[in-house]
N, C-alpha and C positions, 0 to 999 in steps of 0.2 A: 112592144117594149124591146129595148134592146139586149142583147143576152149579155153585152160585155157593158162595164160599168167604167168610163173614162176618167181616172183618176191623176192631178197634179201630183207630182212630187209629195211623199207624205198625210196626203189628203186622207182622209175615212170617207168611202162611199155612204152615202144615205141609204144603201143596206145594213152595212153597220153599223152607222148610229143608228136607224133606227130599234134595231137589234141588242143595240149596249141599254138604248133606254128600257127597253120592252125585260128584258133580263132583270134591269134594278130593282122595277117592279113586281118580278112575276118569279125570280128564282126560289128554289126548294132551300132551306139551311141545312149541310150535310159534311161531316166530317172530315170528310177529303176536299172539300171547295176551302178558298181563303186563304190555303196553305203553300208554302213550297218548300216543302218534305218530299225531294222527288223520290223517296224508298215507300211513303205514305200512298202516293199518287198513283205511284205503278201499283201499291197492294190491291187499291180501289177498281183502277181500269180494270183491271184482271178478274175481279172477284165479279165486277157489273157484266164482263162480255158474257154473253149468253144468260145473264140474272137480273131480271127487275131489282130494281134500289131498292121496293119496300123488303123483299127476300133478302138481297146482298148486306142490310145495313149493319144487321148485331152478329155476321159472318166475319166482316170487318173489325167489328168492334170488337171482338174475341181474337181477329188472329192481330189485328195491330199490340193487344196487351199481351199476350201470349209472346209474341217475337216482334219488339218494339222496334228496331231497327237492322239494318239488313246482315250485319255479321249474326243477331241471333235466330236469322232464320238461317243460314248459313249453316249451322253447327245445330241442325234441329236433326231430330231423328225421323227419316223415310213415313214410317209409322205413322207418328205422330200428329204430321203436316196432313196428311190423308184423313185422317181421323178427325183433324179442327175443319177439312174441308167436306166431311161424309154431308150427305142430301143437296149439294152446290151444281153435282154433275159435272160433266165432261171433263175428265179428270187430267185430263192431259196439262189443264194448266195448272195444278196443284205441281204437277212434277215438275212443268216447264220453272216454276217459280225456284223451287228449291235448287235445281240444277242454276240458274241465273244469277241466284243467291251467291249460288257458291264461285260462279265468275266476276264475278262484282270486288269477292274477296280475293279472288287468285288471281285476276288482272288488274284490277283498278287498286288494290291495298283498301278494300272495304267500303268506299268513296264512290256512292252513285256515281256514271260517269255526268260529263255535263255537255258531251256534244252529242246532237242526231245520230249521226252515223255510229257513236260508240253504244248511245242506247238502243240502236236497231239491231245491232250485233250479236244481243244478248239470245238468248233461247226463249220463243216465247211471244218475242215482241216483234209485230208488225210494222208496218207506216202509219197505220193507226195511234197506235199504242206510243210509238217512238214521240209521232208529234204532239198526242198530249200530251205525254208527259215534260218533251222538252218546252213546249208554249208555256205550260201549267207553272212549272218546276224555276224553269230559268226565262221565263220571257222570249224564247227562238222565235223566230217566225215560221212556223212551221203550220199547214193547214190541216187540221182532222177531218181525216172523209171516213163515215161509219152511215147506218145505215140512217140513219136522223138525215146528215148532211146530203144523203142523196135524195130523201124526201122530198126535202125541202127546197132545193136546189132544181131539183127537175120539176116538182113542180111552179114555181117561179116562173124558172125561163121554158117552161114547156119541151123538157127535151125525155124522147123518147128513143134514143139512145140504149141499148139494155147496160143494165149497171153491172152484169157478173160476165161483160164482153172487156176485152183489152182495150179494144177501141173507146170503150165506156168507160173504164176506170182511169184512162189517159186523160179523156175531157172533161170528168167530173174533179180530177186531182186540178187540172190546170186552171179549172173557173175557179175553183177554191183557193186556189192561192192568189188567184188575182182581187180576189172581194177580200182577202185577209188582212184585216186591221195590222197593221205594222208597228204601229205604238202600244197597243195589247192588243196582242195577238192569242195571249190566254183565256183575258177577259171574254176576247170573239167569238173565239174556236166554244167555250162553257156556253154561249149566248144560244150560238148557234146548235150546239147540241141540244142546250135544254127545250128550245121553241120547238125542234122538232119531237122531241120527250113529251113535251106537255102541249103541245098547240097541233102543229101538224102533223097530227098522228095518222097512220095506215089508214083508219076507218070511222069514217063519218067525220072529219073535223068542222070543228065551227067557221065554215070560212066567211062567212057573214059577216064577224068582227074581229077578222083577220087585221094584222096591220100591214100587211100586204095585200089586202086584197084588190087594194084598184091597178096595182101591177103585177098580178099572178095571171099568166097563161093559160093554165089549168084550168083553172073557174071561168076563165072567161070562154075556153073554148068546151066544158064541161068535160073535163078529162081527168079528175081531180083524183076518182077513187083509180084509174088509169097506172096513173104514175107512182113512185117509176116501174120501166120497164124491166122485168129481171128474165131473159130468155132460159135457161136454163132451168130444169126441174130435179130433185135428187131423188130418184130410187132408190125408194125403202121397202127393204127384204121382209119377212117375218123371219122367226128363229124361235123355237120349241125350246123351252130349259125346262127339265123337272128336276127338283133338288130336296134332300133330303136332309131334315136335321137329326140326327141318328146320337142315340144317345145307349151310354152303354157304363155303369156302376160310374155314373156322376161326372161322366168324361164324354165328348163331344169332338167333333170333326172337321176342321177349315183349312182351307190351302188360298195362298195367297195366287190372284193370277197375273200370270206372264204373258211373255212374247208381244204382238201387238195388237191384240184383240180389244174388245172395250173392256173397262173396267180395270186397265193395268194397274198394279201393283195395291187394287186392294182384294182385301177376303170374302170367299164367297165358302157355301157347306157345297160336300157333296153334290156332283151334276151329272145328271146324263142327259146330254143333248141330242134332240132327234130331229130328224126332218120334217114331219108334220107331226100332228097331236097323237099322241101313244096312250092306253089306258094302264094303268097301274099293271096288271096281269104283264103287258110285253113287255114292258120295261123291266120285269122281274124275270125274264125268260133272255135281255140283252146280256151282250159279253161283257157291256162294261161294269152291269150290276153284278155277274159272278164276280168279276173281280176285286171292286171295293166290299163282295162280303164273303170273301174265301175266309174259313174258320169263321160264321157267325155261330154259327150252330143255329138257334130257331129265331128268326126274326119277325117281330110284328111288327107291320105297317099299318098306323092309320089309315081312315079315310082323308081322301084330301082336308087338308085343313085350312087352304089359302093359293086361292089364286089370282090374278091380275095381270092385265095388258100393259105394258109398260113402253110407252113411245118414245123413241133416239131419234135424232137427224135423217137417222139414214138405214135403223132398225127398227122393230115391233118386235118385244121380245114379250112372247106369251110364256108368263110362268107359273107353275105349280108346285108346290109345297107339301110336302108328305113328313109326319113323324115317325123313325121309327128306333124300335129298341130291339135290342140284340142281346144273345142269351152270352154268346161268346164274346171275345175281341175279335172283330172284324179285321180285316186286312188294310184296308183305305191307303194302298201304294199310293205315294204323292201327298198324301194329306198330313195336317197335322195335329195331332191327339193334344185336346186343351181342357183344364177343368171347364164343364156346363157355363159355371157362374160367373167367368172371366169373359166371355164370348164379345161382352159390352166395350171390353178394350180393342177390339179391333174395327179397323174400316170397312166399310160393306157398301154396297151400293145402296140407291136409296130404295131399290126394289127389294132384295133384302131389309132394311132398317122395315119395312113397312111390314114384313111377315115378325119380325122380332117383336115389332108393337104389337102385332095382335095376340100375338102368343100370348106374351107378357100379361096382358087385361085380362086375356081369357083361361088360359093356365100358366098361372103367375108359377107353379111349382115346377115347370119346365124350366125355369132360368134361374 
């Protein structure tokens, strides 16, 4: 088969149609489709990269009524935004979003913009990102390459090319815009996402009643679970966290975290992070435990009460969980002294939220 698709003037290649028909049939009904709301659109992209739909969908549907258009996410508080997006992960784009927000309103006079290049501009947004939403949004002709489109794509035309190479992201971009329906270009780019969402998926697909399958490469040369090619591998660290929920005459512990670490700008208790696994005794023998308990006077620590593996892209944070109470007021330099009971207003990672659950069930009079 041939990799390039020779199309007249305005013409739709017979991958596209096929593809528009195969869509009419076979798409998901979801909130964000059908529309152009490009403030709606971009909530969606953002909230789906790195979240399955079934997970992203009442994420969505809470932050769209919560902040229904883009001046009231704009004028939302820091907090807040963290908070509607606590167990979503990679937090960076809750921020990306809100800082975007607020360019939206300090460049554009609160007016999604409506050209590529202005929504590529924003914080946040990729070529990805920019071209769905401008296809979606405004009809551009603009091609989405995400990780679907490279599926699908390489495997079709057999190309083993790795896709996290320059030279890969060059030739994946340029085949996509050449097969890009140009009269819907929206329609295409959703089609072509969703076949690879729902049909050519990573593992095991049905290629048997494929509607490509008498011209996929792949299959015919068996290279199916093959493609694509991604060279690259990310090394992932472990990292030691023990943390302490530390309670003291009905008053509790948390400091929001900084700098660029993970988890920025939301709240975690008390941490002493170590190099490898520490038992309860050294951690209470470390400098940084004198120091969060200079003046406790006599502290009881629980036995662990919760632990768990918690896997990132690019970390394994092994954490544990200790109760403890203190006779005095502790010192906790850095942290911030909150009532016990309020602790539920703030954002936390989902590694935390999961120790908060179990407390909750299991000593509900902690909280």
């Amino acid at each position: 088969m041939r990799r390039k698709e020779e199309l007249s003037n305005g013409a739709v290649s017979p991958l596209a149609a096929d593809l528009h028909d195969w869509y009419a049939r076979n798409h998901r009904v979801l909130p964000w489709r059908g529309i152009t709301d490009a403030y709606r659109i971009w909530i969606s992209e953002i909230i789906l990269q790195q979240t399955r739909v079934v997970q992203g969908y009442e994420y969505y549907n809470r932050f769209v009524s919560r902040f229904p258009d883009v001046r009231a996410l704009a004028a939302a508080d820091d907090d807040e935004v963290m908070k509607l997006w606590q167990g979503l992960g990679y937090y960076s784009r809750a921020r990306n979003l809100l800082a975007a927000a607020r360019q939206v309103v300090e460049r554009f006079g609160g007016e999604f913009p409506r050209s590529y290049d202005d929504i590529r501009s924003l914080p946040g947004i990729g070529d990805y990102t920019a071209a769905a939403i401008a296809s979606f949004a405004y009809g551009l002709p603009h091609a989405v390459v995400d990780g679907n489109v490279y599926r699908v794509l390489s495997r079709i035309y057999g190309i083993d090319t790795p896709i996290d190479t320059t030279e890969g992201k060059k030739l994946f971009a340029a085949l996509a815009d050449e097969l890009l329906d140009r009269q819907d270009p929206g329609g295409y780019n959703q089609a072509m996402m969703e076949f690879g969402a729902l049909y050519c998926v990573p593992r095991s697909p049905q290629c048997g009643g494929c509607i490509f399958a008498d011209r996929c490469m792949a299959l015919a040369t068996g290279r199916v679970e093959e493609l694509p090619v991604k060279q690259g591998r990310t090394v992932v660290k472990p990292r030691y966290f023990n943390y302490f929920y530390v309670r003291h005459g009905g008053y509790t512990w948390v400091r929001r975290r900084e700098g660029r670490d993970i988890w920025r700008n939301l709240y975690e208790l008390p941490l002493v992070e170590t190099a490898e696994e520490q038992p309860l005794d050294a951690l209470q023998q470390s400098e940084v435990w004198g120091e969060l308990f200079a003046g406790a006077g006599r502290v009881s620590v629980s036995a662990q009460v919760y632990s768990c593996k918690h896997v990132l892209s690019h970390r394994v944070i092994h954490a544990r969980f200790y109760v403890v109470e203190t006779e005095q007021m502790p010192a906790m330099p850095g942290y911030l002294r909150i009532e016990a009971g309020t602790i539920g207003d703030y954002a936390v990672s989902r590694l935390t939220e999961g120790f908060f659950e179990k407390m909750s069930m299991n000593y509900p009079s902690l909280f």
